[in-house]
N, C-alpha and C positions, 0 to 999 in steps of 0.2 A: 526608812520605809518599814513598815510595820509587816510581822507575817502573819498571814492568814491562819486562822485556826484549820486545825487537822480536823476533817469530817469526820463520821460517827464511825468508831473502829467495831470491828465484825469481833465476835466475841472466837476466841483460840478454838479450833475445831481438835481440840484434845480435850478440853471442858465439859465435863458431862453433864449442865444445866439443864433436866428435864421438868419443866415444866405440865409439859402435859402429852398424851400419846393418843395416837390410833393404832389401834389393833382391827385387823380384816383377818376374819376366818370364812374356811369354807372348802369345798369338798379337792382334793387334789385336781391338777389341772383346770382349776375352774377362773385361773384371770387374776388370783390375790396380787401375785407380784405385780404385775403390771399394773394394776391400778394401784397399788400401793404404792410403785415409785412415780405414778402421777399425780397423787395426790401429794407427795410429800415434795415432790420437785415445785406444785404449785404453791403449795405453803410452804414451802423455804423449810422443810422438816428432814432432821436426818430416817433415810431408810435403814430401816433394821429387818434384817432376813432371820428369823429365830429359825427358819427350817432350816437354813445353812450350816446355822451353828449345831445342830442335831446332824448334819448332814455329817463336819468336821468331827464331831465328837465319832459317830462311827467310823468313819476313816481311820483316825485316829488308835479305835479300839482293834481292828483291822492288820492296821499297820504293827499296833503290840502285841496281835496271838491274843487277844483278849474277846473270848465268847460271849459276844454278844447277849446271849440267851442266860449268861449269868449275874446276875443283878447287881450281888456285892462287888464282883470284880470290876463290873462297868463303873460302880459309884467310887470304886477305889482309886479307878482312871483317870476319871473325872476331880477326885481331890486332888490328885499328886500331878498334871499337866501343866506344863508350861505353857499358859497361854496367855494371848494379852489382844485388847479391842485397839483397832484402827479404823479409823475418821476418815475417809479419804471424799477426795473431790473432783469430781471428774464430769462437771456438767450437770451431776446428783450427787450429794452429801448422801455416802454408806458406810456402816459399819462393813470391815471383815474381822473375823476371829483368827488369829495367825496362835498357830503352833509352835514352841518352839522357834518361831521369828518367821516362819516360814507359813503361805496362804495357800493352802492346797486346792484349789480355785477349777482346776479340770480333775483332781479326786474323787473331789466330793459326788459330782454328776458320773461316776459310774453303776452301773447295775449291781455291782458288788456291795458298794454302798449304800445305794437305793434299798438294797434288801435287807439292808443295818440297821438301817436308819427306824423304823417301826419299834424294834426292840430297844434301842437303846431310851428312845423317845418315852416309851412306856418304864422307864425305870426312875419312881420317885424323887429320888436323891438328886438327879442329875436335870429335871423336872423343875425343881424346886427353886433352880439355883445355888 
């Protein structure tokens, strides 16, 4: 008896084949995220939240005693970090940015860091990639 071939294998969701993106801007609370994970749930697109990762980097800056409001220290945070991207799937293919191994997931959404998050956001370096 012969076997069937194996159907078309789903490419490793640690693979970072990008092909092509959408980006949605626009004014705070105005619906990005949300549409942005219906869009990318309907094209089978991984979501990527770039405010989260602004969101973890000030946490992060937070968590080190690191003032925010000073630029080189921020971008000095930002080089020397252990951080690493996670692919997860959960009914929507998303990035999180883990620290240290660890996803600071209810941090990031405090008012502490809500009020980080502007400054850090504004510091080129870390901007830049």
């Amino acid at each position: 008896m012969a076997k069937s071939a194996p159907g078309p294998r789903r490419p490793e969701l640690t693979r970072w084949n990008i092909t092509s993106s959408i980006a949605i801007d626009g004014t705070s609370a105005s619906g990005k995220s949300t549409n942005a994970k219906l869009v990318a749930k309907s094209l089978g697109y991984v979501y990527v939240d770039t405010g989260a990762m602004y969101r973890t980097l000030a946490w992060y800056c937070l968590k080190k005693n690191v003032d925010v409001n000073d630029h080189k220290a921020v971008a000095s945070l930002c080089r020397r970090w252990k951080s690493e991207l996670r692919c997860v799937e959960d009914g929507l293919r998303y990035v999180q940015l883990l620290v240290d191994g660890y996803y600071p997931e209810k941090e990031i959404r405090s008012n502490e860091t809500s009020a980080a998050v502007p400054h850090v956001a504004a510091v080129p370096r870390c901007a830049s990639g």
